[in-house]
mmCIF file of the N, C-alpha and C atoms, coordinates in Angstrom:
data_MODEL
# 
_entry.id   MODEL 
# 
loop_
_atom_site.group_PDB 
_atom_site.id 
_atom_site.type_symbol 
_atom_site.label_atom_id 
_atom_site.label_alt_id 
_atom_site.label_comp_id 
_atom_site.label_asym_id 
_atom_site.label_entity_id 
_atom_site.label_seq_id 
_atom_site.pdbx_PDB_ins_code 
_atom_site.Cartn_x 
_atom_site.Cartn_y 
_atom_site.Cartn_z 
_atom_site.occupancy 
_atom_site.B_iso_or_equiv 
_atom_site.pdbx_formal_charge 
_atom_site.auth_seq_id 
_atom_site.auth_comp_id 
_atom_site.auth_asym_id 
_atom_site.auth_atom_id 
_atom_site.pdbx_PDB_model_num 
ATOM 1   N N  . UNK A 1 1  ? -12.418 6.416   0.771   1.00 0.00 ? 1  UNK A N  1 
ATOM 2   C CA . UNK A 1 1  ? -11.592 5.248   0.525   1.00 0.00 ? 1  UNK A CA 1 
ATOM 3   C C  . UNK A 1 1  ? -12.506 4.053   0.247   1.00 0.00 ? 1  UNK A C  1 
ATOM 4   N N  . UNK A 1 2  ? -11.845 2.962   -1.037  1.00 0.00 ? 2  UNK A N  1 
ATOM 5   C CA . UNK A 1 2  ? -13.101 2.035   -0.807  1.00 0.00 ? 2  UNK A CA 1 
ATOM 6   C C  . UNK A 1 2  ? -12.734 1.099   -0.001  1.00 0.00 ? 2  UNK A C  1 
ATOM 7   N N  . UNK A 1 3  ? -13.550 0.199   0.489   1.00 0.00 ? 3  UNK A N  1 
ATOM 8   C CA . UNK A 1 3  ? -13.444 -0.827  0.869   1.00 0.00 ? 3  UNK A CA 1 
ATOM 9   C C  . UNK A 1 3  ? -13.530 -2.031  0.123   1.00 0.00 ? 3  UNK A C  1 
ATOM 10  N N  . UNK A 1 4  ? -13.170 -3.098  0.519   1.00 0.00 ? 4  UNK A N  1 
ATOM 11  C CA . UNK A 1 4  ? -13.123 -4.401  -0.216  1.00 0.00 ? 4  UNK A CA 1 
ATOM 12  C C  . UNK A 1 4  ? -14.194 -6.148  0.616   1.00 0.00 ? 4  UNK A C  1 
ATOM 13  N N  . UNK A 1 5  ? -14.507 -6.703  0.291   1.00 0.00 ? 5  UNK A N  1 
ATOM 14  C CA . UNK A 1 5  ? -15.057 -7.343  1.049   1.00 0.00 ? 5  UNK A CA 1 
ATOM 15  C C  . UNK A 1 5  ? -13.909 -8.797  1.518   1.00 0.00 ? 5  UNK A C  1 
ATOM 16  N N  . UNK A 1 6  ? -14.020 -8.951  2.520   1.00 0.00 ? 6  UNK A N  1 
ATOM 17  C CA . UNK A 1 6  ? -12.711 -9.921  2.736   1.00 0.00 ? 6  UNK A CA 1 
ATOM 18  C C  . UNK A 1 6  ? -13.043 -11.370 2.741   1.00 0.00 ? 6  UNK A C  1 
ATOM 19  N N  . UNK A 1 7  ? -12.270 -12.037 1.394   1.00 0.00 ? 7  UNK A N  1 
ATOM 20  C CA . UNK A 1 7  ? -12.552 -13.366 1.311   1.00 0.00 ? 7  UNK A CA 1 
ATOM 21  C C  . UNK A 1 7  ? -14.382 -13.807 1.131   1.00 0.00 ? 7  UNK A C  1 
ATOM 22  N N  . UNK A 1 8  ? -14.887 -14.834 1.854   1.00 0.00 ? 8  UNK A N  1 
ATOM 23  C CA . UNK A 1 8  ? -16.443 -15.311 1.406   1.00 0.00 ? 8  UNK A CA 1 
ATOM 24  C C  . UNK A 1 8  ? -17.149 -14.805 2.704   1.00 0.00 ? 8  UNK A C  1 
ATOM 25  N N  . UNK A 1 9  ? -16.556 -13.470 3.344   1.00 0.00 ? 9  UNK A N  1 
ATOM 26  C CA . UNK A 1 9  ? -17.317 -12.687 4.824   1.00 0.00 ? 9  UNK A CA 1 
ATOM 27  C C  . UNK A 1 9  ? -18.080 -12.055 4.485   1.00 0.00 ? 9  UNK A C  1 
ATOM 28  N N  . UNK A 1 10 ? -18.628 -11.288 5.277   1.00 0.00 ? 10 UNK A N  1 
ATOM 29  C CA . UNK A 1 10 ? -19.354 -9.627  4.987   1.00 0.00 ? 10 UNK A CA 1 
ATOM 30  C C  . UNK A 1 10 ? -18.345 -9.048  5.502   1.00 0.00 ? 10 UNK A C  1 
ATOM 31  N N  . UNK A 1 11 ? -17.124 -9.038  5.622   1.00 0.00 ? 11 UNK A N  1 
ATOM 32  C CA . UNK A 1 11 ? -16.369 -8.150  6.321   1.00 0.00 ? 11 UNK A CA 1 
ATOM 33  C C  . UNK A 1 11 ? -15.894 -7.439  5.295   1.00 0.00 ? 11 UNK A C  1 
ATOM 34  N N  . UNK A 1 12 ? -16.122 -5.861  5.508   1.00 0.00 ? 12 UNK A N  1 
ATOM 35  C CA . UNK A 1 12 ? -15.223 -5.131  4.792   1.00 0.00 ? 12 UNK A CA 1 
ATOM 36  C C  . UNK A 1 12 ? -14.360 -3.941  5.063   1.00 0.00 ? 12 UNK A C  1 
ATOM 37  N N  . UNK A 1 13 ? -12.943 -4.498  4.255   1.00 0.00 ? 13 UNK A N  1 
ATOM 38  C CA . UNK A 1 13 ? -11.896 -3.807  4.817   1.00 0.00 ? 13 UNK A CA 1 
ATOM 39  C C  . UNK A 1 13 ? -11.045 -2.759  4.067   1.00 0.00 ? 13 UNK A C  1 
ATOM 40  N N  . UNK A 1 14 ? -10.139 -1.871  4.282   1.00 0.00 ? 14 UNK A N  1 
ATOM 41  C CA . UNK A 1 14 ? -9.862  -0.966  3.207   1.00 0.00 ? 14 UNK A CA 1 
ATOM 42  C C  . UNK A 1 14 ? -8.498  -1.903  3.314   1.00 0.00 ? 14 UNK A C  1 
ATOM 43  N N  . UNK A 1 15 ? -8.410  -1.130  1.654   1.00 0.00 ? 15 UNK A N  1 
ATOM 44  C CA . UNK A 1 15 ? -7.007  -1.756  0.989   1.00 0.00 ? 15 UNK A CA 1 
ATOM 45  C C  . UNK A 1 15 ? -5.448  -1.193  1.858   1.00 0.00 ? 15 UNK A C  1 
ATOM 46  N N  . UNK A 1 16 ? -4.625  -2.195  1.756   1.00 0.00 ? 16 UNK A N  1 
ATOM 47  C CA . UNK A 1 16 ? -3.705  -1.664  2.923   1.00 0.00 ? 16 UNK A CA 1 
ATOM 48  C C  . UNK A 1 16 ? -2.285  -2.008  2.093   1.00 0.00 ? 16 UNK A C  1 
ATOM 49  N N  . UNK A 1 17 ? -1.434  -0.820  2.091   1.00 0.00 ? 17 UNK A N  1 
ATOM 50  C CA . UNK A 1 17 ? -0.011  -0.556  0.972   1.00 0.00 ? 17 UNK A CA 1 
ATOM 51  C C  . UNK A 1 17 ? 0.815   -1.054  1.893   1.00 0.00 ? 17 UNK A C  1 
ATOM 52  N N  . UNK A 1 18 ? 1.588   -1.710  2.247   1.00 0.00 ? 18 UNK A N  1 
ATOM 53  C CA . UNK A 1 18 ? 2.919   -1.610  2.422   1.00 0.00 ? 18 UNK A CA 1 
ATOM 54  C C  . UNK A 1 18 ? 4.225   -1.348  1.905   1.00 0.00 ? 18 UNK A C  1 
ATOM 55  N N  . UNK A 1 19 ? 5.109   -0.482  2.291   1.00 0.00 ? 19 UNK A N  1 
ATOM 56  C CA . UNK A 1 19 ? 6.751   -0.596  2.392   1.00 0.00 ? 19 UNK A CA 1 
ATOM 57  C C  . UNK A 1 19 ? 7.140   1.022   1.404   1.00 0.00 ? 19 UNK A C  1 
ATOM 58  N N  . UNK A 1 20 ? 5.729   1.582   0.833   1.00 0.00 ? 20 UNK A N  1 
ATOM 59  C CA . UNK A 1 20 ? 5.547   2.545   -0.024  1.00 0.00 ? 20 UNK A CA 1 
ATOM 60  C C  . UNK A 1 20 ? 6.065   3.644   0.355   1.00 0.00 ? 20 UNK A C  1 
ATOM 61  N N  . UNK A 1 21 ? 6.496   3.725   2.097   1.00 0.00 ? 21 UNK A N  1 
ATOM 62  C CA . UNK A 1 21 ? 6.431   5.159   2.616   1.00 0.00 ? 21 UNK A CA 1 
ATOM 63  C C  . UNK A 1 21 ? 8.185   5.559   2.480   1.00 0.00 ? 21 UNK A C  1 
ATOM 64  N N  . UNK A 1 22 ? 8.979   4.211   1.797   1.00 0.00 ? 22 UNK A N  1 
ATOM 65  C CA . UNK A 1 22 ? 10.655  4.814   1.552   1.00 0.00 ? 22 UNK A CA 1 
ATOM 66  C C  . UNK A 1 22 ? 10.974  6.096   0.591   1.00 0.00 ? 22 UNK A C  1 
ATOM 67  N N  . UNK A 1 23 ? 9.902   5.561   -0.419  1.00 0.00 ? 23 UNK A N  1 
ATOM 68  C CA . UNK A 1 23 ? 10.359  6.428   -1.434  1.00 0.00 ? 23 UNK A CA 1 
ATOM 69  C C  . UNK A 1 23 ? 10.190  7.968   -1.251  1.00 0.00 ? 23 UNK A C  1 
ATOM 70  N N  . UNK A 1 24 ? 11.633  8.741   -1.388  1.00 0.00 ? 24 UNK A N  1 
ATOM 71  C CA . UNK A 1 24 ? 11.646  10.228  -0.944  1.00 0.00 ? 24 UNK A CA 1 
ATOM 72  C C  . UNK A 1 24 ? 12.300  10.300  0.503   1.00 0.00 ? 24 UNK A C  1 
ATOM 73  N N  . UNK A 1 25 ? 11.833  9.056   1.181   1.00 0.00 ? 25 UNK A N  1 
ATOM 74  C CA . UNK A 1 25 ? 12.502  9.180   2.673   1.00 0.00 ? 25 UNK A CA 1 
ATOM 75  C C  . UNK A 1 25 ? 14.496  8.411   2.750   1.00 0.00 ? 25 UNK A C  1 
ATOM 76  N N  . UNK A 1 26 ? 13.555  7.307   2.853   1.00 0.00 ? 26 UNK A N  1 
ATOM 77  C CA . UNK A 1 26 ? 15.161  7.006   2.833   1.00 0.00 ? 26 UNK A CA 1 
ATOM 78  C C  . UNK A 1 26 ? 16.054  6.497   1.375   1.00 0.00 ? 26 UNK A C  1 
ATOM 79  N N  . UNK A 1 27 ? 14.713  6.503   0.039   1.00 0.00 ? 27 UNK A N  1 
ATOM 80  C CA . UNK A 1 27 ? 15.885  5.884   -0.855  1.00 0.00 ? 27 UNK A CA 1 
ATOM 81  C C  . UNK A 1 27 ? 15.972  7.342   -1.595  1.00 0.00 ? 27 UNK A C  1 
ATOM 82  N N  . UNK A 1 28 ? 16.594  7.536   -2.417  1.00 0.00 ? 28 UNK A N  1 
ATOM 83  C CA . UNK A 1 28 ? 16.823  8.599   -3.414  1.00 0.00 ? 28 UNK A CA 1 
ATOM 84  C C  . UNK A 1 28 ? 16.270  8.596   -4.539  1.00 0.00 ? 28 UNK A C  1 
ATOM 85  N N  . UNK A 1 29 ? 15.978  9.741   -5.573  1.00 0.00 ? 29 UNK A N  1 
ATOM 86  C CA . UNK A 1 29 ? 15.326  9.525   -6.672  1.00 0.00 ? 29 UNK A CA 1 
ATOM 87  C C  . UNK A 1 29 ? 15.466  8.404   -7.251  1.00 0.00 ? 29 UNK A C  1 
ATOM 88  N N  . UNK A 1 30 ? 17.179  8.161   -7.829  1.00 0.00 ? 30 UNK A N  1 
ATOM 89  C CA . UNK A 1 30 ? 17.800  7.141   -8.814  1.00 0.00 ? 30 UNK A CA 1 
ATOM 90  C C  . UNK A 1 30 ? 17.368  5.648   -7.944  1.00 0.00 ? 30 UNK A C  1 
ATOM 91  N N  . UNK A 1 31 ? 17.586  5.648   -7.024  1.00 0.00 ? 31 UNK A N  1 
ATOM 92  C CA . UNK A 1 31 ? 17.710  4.260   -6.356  1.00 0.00 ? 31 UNK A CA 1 
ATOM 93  C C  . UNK A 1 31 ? 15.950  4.101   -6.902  1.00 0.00 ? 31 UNK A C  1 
ATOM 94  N N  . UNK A 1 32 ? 15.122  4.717   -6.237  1.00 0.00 ? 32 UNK A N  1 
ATOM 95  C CA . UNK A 1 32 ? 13.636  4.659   -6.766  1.00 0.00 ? 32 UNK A CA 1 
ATOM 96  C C  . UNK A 1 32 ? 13.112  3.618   -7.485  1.00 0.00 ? 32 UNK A C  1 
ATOM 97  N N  . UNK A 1 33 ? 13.802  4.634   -8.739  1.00 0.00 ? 33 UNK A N  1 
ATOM 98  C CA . UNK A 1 33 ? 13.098  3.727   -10.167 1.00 0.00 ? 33 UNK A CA 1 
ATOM 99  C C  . UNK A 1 33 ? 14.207  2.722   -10.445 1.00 0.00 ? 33 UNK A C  1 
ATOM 100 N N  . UNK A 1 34 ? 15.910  2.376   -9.670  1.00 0.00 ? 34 UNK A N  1 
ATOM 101 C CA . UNK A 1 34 ? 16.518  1.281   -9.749  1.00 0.00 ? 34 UNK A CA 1 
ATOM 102 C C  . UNK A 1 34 ? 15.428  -0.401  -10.167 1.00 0.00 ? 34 UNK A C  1 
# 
């Protein structure tokens, strides 16, 4: 996984998805690509 460096730190962090984990779970194909 890469990492990213955060803002003007040395900190580096991996990229982070949210809200991605509906699709297949609770919405339906059609609603999906709605």
């Amino acid at each position: 996984m890469q990492k990213r460096r955060l803002g003007r730190t040395d900190l580096s962090i991996a990229p982070l998805v949210l809200g991605g984990n509906v699709f297949g779970w609770t919405a339906d194909e059609k609603t999906s690509f709605d």
